[in-house]
C-alpha positions in Angstrom: 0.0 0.0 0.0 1.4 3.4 -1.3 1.7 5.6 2.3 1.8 9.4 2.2 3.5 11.4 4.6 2.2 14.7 5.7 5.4 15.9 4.5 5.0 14.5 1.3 1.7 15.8 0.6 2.9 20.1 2.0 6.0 19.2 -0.6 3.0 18.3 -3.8 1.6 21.7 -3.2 4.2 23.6 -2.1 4.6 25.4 -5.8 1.2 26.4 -5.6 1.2 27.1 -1.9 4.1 29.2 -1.4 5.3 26.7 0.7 8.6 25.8 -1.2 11.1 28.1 0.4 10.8 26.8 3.5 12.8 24.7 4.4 12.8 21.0 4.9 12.7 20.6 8.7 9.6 22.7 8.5 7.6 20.4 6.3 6.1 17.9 9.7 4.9 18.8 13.2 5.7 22.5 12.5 4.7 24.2 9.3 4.4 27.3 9.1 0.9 27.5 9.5 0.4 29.4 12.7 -2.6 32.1 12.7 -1.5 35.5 13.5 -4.2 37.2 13.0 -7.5 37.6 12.4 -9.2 40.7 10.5 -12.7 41.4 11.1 -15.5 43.2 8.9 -19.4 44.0 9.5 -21.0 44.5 6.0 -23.9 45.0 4.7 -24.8 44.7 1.1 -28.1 45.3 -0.1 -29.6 42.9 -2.6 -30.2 44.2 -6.5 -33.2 46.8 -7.0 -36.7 44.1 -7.3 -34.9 41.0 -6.6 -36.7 40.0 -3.4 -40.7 40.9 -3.8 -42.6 43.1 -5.2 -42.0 46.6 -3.9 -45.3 48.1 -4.3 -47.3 45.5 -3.0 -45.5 42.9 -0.9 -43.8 43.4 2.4 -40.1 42.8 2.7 -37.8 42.1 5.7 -35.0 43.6 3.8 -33.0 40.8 5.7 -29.9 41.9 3.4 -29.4 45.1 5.7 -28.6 42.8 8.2 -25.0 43.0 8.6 -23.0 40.2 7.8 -19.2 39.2 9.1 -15.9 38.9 6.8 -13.2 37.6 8.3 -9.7 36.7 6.8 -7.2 34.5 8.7 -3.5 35.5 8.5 -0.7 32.6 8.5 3.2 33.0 9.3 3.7 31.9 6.1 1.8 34.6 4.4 -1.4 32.3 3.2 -4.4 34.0 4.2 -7.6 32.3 4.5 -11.3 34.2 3.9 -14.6 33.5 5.5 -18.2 34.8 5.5 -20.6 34.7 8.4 -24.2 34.9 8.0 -26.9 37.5 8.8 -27.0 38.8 12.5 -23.6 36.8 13.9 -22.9 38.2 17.3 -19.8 40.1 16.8 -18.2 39.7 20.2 -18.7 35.5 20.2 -16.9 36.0 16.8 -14.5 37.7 18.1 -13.7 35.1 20.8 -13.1 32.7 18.2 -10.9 34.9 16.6 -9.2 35.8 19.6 -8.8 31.4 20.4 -7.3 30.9 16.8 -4.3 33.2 17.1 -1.0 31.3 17.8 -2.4 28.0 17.0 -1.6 26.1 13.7 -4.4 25.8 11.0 -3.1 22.0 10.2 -3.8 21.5 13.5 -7.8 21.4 13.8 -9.7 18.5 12.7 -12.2 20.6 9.9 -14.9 18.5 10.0 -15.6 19.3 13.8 -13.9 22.8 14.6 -13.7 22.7 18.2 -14.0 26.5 19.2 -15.3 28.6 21.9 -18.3 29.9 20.4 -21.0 29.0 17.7 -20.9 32.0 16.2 -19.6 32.4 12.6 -18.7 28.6 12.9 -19.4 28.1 9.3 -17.2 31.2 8.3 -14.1 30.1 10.2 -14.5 26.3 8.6 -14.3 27.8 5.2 -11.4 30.2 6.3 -9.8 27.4 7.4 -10.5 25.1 4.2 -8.7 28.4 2.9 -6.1 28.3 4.0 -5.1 24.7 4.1 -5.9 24.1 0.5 -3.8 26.6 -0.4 -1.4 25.5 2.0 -1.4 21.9 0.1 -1.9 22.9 -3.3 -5.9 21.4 -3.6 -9.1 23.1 -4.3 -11.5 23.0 -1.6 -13.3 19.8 -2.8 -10.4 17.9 -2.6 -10.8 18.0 0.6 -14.2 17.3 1.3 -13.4 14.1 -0.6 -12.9 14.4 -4.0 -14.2 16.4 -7.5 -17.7 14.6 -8.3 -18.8 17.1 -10.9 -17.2 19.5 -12.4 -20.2 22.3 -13.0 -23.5 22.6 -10.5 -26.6 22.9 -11.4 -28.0 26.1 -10.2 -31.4 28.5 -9.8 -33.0 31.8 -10.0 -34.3 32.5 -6.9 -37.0 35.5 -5.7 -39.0 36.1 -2.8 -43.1 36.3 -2.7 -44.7 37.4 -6.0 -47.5 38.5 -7.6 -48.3 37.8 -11.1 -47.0 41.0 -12.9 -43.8 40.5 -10.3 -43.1 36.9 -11.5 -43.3 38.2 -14.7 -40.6 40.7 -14.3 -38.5 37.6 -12.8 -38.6 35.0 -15.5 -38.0 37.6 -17.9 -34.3 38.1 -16.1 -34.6 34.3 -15.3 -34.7 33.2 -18.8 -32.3 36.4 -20.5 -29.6 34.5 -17.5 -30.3 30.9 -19.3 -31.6 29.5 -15.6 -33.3 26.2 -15.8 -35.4 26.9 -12.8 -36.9 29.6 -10.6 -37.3 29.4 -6.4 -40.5 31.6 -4.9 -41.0 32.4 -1.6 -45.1 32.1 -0.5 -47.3 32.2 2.0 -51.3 30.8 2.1 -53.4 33.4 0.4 -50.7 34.4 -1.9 -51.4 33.7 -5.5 -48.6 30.8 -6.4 -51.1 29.5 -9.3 -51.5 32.7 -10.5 -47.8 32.9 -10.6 -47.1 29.5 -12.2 -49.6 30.2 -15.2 -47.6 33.2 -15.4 -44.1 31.5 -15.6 -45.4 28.5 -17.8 -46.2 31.0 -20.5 -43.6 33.7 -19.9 -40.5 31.2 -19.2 -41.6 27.8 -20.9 -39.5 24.6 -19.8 -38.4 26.9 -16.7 -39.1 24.8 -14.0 -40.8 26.2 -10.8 -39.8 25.7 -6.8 -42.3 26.8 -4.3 -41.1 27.0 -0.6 -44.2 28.6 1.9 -41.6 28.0 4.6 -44.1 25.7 6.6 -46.6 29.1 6.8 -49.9 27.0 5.0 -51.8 26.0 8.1 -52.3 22.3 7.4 -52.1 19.5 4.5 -55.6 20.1 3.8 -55.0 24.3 3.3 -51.9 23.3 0.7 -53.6 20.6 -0.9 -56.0 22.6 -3.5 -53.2 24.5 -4.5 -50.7 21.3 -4.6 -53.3 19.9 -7.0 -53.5 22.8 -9.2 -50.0 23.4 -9.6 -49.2 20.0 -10.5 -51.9 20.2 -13.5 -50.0 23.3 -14.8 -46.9 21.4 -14.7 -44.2 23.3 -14.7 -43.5 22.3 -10.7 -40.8 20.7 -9.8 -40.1 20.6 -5.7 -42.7 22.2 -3.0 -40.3 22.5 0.0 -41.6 23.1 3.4 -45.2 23.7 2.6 -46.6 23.2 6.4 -45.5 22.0 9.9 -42.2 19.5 9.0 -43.0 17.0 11.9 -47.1 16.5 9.9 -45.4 13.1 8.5 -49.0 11.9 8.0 -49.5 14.9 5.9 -46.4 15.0 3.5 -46.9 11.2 3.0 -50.6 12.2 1.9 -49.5 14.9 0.0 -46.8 12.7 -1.6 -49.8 10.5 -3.1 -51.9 13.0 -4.1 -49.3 14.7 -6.2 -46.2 13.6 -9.1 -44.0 17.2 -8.2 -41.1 16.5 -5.5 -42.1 17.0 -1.9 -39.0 18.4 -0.4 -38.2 19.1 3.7 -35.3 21.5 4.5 -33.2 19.8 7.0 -29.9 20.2 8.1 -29.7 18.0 11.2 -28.9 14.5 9.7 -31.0 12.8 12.7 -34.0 14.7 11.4 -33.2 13.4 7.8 -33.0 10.1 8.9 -36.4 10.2 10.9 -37.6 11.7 7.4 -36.4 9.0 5.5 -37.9 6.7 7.3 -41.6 8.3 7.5 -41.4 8.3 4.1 -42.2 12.4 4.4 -40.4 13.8 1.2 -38.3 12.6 -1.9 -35.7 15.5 -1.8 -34.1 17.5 0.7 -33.1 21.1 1.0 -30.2 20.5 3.5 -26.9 22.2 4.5 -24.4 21.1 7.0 -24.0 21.2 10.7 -21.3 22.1 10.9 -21.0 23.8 7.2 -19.0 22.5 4.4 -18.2 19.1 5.9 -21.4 18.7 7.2 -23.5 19.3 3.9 -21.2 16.7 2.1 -22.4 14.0 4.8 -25.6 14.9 4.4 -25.7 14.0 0.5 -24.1 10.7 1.1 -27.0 10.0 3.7 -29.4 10.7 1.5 -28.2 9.1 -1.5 -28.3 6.3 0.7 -31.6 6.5 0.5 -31.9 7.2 -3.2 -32.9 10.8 -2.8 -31.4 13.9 -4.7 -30.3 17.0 -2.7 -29.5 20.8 -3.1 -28.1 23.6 -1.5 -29.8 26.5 0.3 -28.7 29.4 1.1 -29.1 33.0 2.9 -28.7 34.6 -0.2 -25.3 35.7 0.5 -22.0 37.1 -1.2 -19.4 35.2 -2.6 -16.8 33.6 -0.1 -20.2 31.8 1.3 -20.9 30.7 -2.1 -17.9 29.9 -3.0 -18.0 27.5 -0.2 -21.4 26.0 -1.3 -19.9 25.4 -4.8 -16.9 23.4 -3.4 -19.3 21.2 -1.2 -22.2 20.8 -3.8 -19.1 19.6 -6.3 -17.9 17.0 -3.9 -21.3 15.6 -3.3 -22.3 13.3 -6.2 -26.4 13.3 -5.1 -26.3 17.0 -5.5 -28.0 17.3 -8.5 -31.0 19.9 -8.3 -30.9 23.5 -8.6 -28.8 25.0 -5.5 -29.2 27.9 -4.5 -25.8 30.1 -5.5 -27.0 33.5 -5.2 -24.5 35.9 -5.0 -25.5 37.6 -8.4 -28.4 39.0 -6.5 -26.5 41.5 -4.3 -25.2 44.9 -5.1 -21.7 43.5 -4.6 -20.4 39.8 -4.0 -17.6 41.5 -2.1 -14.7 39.1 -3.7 -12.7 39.8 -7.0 -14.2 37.4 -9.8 -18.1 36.4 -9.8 -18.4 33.3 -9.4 -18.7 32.1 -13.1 -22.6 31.0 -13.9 -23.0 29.6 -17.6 -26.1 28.0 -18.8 -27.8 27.1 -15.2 -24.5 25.7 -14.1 -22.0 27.4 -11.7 -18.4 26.4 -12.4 -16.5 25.4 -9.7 -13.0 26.4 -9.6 -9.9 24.6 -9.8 -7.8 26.9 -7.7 -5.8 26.3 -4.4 -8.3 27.1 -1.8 -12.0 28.4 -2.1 -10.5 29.8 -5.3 -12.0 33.0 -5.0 -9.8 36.3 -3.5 -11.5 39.1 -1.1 -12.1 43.1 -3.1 -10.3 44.7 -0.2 -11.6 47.7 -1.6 -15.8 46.3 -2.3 -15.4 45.3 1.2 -14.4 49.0 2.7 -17.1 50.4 0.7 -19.9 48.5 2.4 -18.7 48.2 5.5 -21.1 48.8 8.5 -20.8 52.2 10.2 -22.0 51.0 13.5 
């Protein structure tokens, strides 16, 4: 059997890494690895101008002037690492784990399980950290999550409730993008058939993706308009439609209709107890914790023969970035994720990440393969 030293495997990607003028004695127990800092940014980034719901008629949340966190991780050996918190992180946990990083060596943590202080930005300090090893080693990001399992992933328009002239409006930017598929947020009373006629003659062959976010009352209240969306047929998951733990209900509504009955779960337990109430044949899921935790999740349910995506907070770029590398590793990941980046004002890293036909393209790059706009990042940074 072919054995790799840790050695051997810093010395592969050394090149890439900037590893290779160290010198040999430092390739082992003590690379030059050790976090020396860590740089913290609030943000907030707006999304686009009618990219969320109808501005005239339907509330909003405006949950994108929430502020976000950037951090980047400093090494001795000049690789730096970048991360992205979600909406509302409470700064001061963050910067406890911040504060527990410096001195210690990134090659040092075990990834998949990051052992820190807080919860707080947990998922922003994993990627970091995939950051900065990857580059360290000379491997994209998916390498090590386990390996490349498709090069390009499949990918959606997304938008939040609608009415009829507002869906409009979004397949018309859906289809001029080449998207395969369009998310909608809802809520009962809303008018998602409406909407669907809409799309089926404004955006034929775009597929739709209804998520009430469990706010229909009951199986019964979703049922009508479960029926009718499946005769327009242009459905293709209803995620979430009321209370997760009505198995009865989803295994009703399962029967009554041929679109994909979908529960977002990230908590593989709950997946399991899914599974076996027969409840839904996809899942919405992300990890717990993040990257590593996403990638289990697809082999548990493609265990179970069922296909997965990506969700998301509708984020900027390093989180996406992150998404992509996971979704690539994970061979069941095959319906339309949810990389959404191209929604906001600014993704806040150099490069977009590269969307071609439906399919984002994961890069090939040491790292997350995407670098931070120093200057993007100054300009929406939080004043308070």
């Amino acid at each position: 059997m072919l054995r790799v030293s840790r050695r051997q495997l810093l010395s592969a990607g050394a090149g890439a890494a900037g590893l290779a003028t160290l010198p040999a004695s430092a390739a082992g127990a003590k690379e030059r690895l050790t976090i020396v800092r860590v740089d913290l940014f609030r943000v907030v980034v707006p999304m686009k101008a009618d990219s969320t719901t109808d501005p005239e008629t339907a509330e909003s949340s405006r949950f994108d002037l929430v502020p976000k966190i950037i951090l980047r991780i400093r090494t001795d050996s000049g690789i730096t690492g970048i991360g992205e918190t979600g909406r509302g992180e409470d700064y001061a946990a963050v910067e406890r784990n911040a504060q527990f990083l410096r001195g210690k060596n990134a090659l040092d943590f075990n990834l998949t399980r990051l052992e820190l202080p807080a919860r707080a930005g947990y998922s922003a300090f994993e990627m970091a950290l995939y950051d900065v090893v990857g580059k360290a080693v000379g491997w994209p990001v998916y390498n090590l999550l386990g390996g490349l399992a498709q090069r390009k992933v499949l990918v959606g328009y997304w938008t939040g409730r609608r009415t009829p002239a507002g869906i409009k409006r979004v397949a018309e930017r859906a289809v001029a993008g080449k998207f395969t598929s369009i998310k909608t947020k809802c809520t009962q009373g809303d008018p998602v058939v409406e909407c669907a006629e809409v799309l089926a003659k404004a955006a034929p062959g775009v597929k739709y993706i209804v998520d009430p976010n469990t706010r229909y009352k009951s199986y019964a209240d979703f049922l009508p308009v479960a029926r009718a969306l499946d005769g327009i047929g242009n459905c293709l998951v209803f995620e979430d439609p009321f209370d997760k733990n009505d198995f009865e209900g989803y295994r009703n509504l399962r029967r009554q209709v041929k679109t994909h009955v979908a529960q977002h779960l990230g908590d593989p337990r709950a997946m399991i107890r899914a599974i076996r109430e027969n409840a839904c044949s996809v899942f919405n899921t992300g990890g717990n914790p993040g990257m590593s935790g996403f990638v289990a999740n697809c082999y548990l349910a493609g265990a179970a023969g069922m296909p997965v995506w990506h969700g998301s907070g509708n984020d900027c770029g390093i989180v996406d970035a992150s998404y992509l590398h996971s979704c690539a590793a994970s061979p069941g990941c095959t319906l339309p994720s949810d990389i959404l980046s191209f929604l906001r004002e600014d993704d806040l890293i150099v490069e977009p990440i590269e969307i071609k036909d439906s399919y984002a393209i994961v890069s090939d790059r040491p790292g997350l393969g995407v670098d931070l706009d120093e200057d993007a990042v100054r300009r929406y940074q939080a004043k308070s």
